[in-house]
N, C-alpha and C positions, 0 to 999 in steps of 0.2 A: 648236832646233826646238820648236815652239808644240806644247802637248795639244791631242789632236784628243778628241770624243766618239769613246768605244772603245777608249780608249787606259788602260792600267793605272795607277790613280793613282800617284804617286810617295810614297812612306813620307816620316811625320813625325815625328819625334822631338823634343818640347821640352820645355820647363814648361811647367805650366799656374797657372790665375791662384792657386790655393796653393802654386806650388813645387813641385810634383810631379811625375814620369816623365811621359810622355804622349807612347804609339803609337798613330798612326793605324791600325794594321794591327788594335788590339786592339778594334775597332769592325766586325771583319768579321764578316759573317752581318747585319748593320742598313743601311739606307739612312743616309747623313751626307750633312750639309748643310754643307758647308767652306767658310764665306764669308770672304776679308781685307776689311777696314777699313784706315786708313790711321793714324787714332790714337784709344786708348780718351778717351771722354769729353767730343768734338769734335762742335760738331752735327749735321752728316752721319750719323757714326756713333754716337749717340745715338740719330738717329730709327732707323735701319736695326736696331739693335740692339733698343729697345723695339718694332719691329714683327715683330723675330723672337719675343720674348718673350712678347708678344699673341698668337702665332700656335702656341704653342710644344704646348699642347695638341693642336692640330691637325695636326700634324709626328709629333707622338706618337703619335696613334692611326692613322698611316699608316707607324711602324716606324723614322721618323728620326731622329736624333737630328741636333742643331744644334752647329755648335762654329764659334766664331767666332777669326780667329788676327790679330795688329798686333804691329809691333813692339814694343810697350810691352812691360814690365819684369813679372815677378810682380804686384808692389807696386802698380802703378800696375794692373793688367786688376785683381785683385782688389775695389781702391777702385770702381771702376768699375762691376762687377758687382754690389757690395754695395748702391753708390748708387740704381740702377738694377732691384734683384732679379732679375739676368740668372740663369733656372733651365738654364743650360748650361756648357759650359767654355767659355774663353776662353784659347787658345794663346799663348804670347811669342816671338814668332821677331824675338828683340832682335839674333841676326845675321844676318838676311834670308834665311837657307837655303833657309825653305818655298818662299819668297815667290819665289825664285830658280827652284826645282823646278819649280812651277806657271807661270812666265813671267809674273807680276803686277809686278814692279818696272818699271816705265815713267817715259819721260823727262816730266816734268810742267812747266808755266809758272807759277811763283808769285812774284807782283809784280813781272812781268819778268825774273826768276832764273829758267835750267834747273835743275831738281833733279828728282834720280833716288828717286821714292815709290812707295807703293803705288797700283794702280790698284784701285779697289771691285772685284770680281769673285767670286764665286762657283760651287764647282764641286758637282753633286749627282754623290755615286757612289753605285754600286751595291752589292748586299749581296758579292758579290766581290768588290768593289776595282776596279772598271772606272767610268772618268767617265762616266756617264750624258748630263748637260748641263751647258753651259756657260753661266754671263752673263757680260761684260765690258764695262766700262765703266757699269757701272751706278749707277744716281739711288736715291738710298736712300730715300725717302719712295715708298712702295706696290711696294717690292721682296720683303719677305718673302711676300708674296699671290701677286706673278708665279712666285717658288720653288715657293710649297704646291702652283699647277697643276700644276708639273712632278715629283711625286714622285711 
């Protein structure tokens, strides 16, 4: 069954890109911006990522915080984040749990190959823990902008 807007996010529990605990639940009382990517460091999610970045001040003084989640590894969201100066966390759900919770694994075409990836999507919840809105399938280049309107 698909998240609907209204629906109570579903608890995360990973790494984050140091290796450390990291519940969603302990974000509650703040707006979060729970955006997947598909893999750290890929262009897509390079620009999507430096445009949350760029914008990240602006998130701020409206109470949100940004957390970006990919399969990738500690090791790898960390490099990523450091290359990039990402001033957010960056989630590892290296066994698709989240990605599984939220309904983001989708069947994808690459080079003619079915494979089962993440879809770009983004959920903004509320300071309770309720999805606010939904994006899916979204185009990373002027996506953090179409976010900021909706927090």
């Amino acid at each position: 069954m698909a998240l609907k807007e209204g629906d109570k996010a579903p608890e995360i529990e990973l790494k984050n890109d140091r290796d450390e605990p990291f519940k969603l639940s302990d974000l509650r009382g703040q707006k979060v911006v729970l955006y997947f990517y598909p893999r750290a460091d890929t262009p897509g999610c390079t620009v999507e990522a430096c445009e949350f970045r760029d914008a990240s001040k602006q998130f701020g003084k409206r109470g949100t915080a940004i957390v970006g989640i990919s399969p990738d590894t500690p090791k790898a969201q960390d490099k990523f984040k450091t290359k990039y100066d990402l001033p957010f966390t960056l989630l590892c759900d290296t066994d698709r749990s989240a990605a599984k919770a939220y309904g983001v694994l989708k069947e994808k075409n690459m080079y003619g190959k079915k494979v089962i990836g993440i879809e770009r999507s983004t959920f903004v919840i509320d300071e309770d823990g309720r999805i606010a809105r939904i994006f899916t399938g979204v185009k990373a280049k002027g996506h953090a902008g179409q976010v900021l309107q909706n927090v």
